[in-house]
C-alpha positions in Angstrom: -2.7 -24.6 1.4 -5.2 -22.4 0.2 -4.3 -19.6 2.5 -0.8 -19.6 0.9 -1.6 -19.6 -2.3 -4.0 -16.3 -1.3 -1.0 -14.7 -0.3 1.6 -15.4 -2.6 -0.7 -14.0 -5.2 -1.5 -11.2 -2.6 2.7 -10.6 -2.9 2.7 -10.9 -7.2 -0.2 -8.6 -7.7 1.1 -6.2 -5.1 4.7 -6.3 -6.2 3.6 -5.9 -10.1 1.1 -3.0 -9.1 3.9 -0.8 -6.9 6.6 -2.2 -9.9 4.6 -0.8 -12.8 3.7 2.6 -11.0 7.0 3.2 -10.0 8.6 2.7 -13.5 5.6 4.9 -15.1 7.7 7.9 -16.0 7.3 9.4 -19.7 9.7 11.9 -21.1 10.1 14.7 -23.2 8.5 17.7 -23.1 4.9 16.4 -21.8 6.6 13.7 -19.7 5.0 13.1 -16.7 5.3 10.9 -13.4 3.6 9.0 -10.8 4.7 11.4 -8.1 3.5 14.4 -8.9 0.4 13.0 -8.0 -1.1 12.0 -4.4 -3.4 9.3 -5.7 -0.6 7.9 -7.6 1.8 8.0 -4.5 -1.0 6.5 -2.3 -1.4 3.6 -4.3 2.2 3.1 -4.8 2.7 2.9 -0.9 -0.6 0.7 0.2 0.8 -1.3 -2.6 4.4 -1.6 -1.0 2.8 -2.2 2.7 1.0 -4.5 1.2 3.9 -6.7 -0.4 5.5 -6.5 3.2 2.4 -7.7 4.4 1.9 -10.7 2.6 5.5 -11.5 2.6 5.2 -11.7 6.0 2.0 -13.8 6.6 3.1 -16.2 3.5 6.7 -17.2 5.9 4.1 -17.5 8.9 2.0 -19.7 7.0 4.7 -21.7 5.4 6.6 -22.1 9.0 3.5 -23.3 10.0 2.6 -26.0 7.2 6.2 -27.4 7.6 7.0 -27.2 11.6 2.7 -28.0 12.4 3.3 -25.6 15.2 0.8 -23.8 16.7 0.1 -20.3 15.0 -1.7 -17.3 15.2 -1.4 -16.0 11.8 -5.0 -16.8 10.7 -6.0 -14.2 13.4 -3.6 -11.5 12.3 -4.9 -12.5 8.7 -8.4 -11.5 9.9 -7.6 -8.4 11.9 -5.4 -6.9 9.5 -8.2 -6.9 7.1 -7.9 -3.1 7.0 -5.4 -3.4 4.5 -7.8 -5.0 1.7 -9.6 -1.7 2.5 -6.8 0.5 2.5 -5.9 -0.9 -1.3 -9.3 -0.3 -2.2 -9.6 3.3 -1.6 -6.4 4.1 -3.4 -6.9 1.9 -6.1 -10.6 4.0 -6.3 -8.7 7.1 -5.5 -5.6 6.6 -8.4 -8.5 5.7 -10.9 -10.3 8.7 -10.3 -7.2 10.5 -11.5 -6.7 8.1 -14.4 -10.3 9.0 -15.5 -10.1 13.1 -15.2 -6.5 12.4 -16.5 -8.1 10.7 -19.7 -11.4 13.1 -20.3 -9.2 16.1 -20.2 -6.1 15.0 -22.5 -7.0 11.4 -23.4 -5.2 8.6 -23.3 -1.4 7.9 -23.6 1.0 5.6 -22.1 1.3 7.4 -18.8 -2.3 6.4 -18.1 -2.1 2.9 -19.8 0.5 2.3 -17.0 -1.4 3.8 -14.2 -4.4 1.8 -15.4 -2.5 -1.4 -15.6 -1.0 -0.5 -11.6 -4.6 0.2 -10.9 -5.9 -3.1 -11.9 -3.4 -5.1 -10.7 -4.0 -3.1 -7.2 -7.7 -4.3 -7.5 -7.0 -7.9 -8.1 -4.6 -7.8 -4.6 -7.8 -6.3 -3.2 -9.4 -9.0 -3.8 -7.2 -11.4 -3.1 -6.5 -9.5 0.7 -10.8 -9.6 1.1 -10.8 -13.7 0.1 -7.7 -14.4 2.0 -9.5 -12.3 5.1 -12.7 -14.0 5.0 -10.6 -17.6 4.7 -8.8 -16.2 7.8 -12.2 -15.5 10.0 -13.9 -18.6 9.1 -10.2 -20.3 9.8 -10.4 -18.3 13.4 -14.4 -19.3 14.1 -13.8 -22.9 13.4 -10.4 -23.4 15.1 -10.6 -26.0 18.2 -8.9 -25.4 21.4 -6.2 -28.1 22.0 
């Protein structure tokens, strides 16, 4: 049960993450968007694989709770770990850009939104790495039937 609750907060923090980067568009004449910028786009997409992702191992999880069949999603869990990875670096790479963004022209809502997707993108990190290690030790201590 704990596994599933890792990964439907894997799918929240992912889907607010990609949900407020995508909507963080300003206008008028200094108005400015997430994808002009690669860190920005980056995080948006590791964001959306990551939804997918956890979407995916949450049904396996749940099919398996309910049916007690045999499953291997505690493997994929922990060999798909790459992903935790994958949201660190652009979460690292899209705060980088929030930081030069803010120490050059300071801060506005454009960067209030990228640092709200940007924390929300390390929380799912850390819920991928805690769901990955509860995957492994799942895997090491699973007995052969």
């Amino acid at each position: 049960m704990a596994a599933l609750g890792f990964r439907l907060s894997e799918i929240v923090l992912c889907l607010i993450s990609f949900s407020v980067m995508a909507a963080d568009k300003t206008s008028g004449w200094s108005g400015d968007s997430f994808d002009r910028y690669k860190e920005y786009r980056y995080c948006l997409s590791v964001n959306v694989i990551g939804f997918v992702y956890a979407g995916f191992q949450a049904y396996a999880l749940a099919y398996h709770l309910i049916m007690r069949k045999h499953r291997i999603a505690c493997f994929f869990g922990f060999i798909l770990q790459i992903l935790a990875y994958l949201l660190l670096s652009a979460s690292s790479a899209a705060a980088t850009r929030i930081d030069d963004w803010q120490s050059n022209w300071g801060k506005d809502e454009f960067t209030e939104m990228t640092s709200a997707s940007v924390a929300m993108a390390f929380l799912a990190f850390t819920a991928f790495a805690l769901s990955s290690l509860l995957s492994g030790y799942e895997l090491c201590t699973h007995e052969s039937a």
